[in-house]
C-alpha positions as CSV (number, residue, x, y, z in Angstrom):
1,X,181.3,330.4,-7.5
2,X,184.5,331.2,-8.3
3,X,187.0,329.6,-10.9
4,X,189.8,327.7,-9.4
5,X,193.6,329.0,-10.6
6,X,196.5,327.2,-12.0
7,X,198.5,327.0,-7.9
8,X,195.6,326.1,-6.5
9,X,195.1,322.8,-9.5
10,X,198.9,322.1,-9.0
11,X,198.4,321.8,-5.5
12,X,195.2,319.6,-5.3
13,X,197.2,317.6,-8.0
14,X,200.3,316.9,-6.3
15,X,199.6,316.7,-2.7
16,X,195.4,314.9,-2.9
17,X,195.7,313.1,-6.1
18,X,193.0,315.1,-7.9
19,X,194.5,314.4,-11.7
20,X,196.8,311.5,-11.8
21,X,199.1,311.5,-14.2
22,X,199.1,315.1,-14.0
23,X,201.2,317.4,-16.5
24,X,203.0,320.6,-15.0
25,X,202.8,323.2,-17.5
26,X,201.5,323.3,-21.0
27,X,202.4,320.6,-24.2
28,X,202.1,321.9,-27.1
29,X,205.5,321.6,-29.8
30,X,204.2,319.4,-32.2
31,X,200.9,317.8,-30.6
32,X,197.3,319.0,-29.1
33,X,198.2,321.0,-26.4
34,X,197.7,319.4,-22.6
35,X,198.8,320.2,-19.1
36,X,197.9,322.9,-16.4
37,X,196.8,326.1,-17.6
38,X,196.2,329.6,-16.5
39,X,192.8,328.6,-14.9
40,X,191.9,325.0,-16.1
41,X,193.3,321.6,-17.2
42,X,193.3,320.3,-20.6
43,X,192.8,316.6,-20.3
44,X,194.7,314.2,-23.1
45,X,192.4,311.0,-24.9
46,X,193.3,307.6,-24.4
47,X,194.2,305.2,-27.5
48,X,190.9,303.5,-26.4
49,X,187.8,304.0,-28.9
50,X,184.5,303.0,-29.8
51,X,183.4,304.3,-32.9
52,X,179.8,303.8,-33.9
53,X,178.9,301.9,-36.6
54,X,175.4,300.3,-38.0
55,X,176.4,297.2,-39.9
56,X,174.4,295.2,-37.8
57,X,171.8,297.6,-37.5
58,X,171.9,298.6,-34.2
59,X,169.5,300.7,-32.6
60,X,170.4,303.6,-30.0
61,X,168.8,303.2,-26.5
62,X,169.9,304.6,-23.7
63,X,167.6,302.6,-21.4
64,X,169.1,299.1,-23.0
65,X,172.0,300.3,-24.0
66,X,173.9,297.8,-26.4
67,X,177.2,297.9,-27.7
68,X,176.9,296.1,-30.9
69,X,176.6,299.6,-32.2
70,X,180.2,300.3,-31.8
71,X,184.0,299.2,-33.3
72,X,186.3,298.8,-30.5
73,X,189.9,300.2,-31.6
74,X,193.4,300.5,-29.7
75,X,195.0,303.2,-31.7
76,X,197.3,306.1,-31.9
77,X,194.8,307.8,-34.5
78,X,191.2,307.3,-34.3
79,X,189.1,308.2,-37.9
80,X,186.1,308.8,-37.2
81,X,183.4,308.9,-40.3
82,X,181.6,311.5,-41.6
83,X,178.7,312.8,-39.4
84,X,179.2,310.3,-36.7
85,X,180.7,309.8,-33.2
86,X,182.9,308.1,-31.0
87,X,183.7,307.4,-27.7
88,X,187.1,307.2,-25.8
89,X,188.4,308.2,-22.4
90,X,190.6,310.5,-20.5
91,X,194.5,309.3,-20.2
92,X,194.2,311.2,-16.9
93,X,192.1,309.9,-13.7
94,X,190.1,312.5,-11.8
95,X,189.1,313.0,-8.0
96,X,186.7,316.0,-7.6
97,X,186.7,317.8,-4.3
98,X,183.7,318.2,-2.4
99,X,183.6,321.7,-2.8
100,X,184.3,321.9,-6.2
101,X,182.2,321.1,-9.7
102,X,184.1,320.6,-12.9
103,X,183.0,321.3,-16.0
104,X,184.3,320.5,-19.6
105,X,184.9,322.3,-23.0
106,X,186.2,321.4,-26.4
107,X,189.4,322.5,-27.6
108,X,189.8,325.4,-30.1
109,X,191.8,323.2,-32.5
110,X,189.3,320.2,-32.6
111,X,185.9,322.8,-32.6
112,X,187.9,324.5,-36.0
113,X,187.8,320.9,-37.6
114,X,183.9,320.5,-37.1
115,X,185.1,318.0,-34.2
116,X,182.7,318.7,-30.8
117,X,183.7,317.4,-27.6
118,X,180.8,316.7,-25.2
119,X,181.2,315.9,-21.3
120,X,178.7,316.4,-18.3
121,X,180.1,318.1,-15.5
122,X,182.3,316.2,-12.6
123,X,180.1,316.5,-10.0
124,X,182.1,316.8,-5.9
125,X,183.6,313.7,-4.9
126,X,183.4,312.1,-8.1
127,X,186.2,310.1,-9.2
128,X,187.1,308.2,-12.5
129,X,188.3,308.5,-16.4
130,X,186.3,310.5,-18.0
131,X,184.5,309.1,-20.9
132,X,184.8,311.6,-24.2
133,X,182.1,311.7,-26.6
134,X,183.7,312.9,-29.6
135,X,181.1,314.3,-32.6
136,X,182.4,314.3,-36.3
137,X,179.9,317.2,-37.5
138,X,181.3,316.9,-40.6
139,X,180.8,314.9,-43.8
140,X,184.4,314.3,-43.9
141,X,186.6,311.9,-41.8
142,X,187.8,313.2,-38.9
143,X,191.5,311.7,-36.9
144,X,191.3,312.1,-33.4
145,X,194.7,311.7,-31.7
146,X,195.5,309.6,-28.5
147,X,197.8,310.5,-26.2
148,X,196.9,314.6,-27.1
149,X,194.6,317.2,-25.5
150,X,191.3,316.5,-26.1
151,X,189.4,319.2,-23.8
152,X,189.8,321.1,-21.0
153,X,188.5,320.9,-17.5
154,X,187.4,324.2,-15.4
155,X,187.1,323.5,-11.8
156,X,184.5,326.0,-10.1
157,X,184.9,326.5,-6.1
158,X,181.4,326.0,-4.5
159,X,180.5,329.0,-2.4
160,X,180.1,325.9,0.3
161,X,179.8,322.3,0.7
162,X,176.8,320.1,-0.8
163,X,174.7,317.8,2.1
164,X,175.0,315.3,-0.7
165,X,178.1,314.3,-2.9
166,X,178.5,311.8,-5.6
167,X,180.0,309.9,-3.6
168,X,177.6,309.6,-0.8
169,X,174.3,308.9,-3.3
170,X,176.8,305.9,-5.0
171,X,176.3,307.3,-8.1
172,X,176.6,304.8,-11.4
173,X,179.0,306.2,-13.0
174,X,181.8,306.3,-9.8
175,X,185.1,304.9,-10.1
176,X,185.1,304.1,-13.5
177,X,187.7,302.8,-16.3
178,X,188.4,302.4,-19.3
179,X,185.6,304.1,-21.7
180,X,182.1,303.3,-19.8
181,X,179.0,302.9,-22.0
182,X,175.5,304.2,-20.6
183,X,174.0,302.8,-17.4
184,X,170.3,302.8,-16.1
């Protein structure tokens, strides 16, 4: 595998669609950085959250997976609380190639603040918002700020094509808005 360069993202951007709105170049005065980079793309969060909460004592389950565990907020600054997590989603909509497999990292500026950014890799052909699971590790509140770079997306070129994409096993989690909760 090899790791895909900044041309080669600019390309797949502008003439298939592959990160829509895409940013040419790098933000950075005065906000989280975001745009292409040398060899990724680092991804801004939407002002969409869900911030978990247990006032009504809500139990974690990933096999029924409720979402009276959460606050829903539309903000420019998400807080999250001390030692706890939220969820939001990428301002930027992704089409993987089928050659390709995309994986995430946190960004410098948010790991320094005890803030961990946690996505499973884009697997080829998927296509979507990324949901962003965002872990306050500390026992401080954390501000997480929409509209900014939130992570950055590496894009690794298969040495060749997979019999089966995403796509063609209609995976769960294809074609999704908006922040998506856990499906079974």
């Amino acid at each position: 595998m090899s790791v895909r360069p900044d041309h080669w993202i600019r390309q797949m951007a502008q003439e298939k669609g592959m990160i829509e709105p895409f940013v040419d170049g790098f933000k950075r005065d005065g906000v989280i950085s975001y745009g292409v980079s040398s060899y990724g793309y680092d991804a801004r969060v939407a002002d969409e959250f869900k911030i978990f909460t247990n006032v009504d004592s809500a139990i974690v389950d990933p096999k029924e997976f409720s979402d009276d565990g959460f606050v829903n907020r539309k903000t420019d600054v998400c807080v999250i609380p001390p030692n706890s997590f939220a969820l939001a989603r990428t301002v930027e909509y992704f089409r993987i190639p089928r050659d390709t497999l995309v994986i995430c990292l946190g960004k410098s500026t948010y790991a320094r603040c005890g803030i961990i950014v946690n996505v499973t890799p884009l697997e080829p052909e998927w296509e979507g918002h990324v949901t962003l699971e965002f872990s306050n590790t500390t026992p401080l509140p954390a501000r997480i700020y929409a509209n900014e770079g939130a992570c950055q997306f590496i894009f690794l070129k298969a040495e060749s094509e997979c019999d089966t994409s995403y796509a063609d096993r209609a995976g769960k989690y294809m074609g999704q808005k908006g922040v998506t909760l856990p499906r079974l």
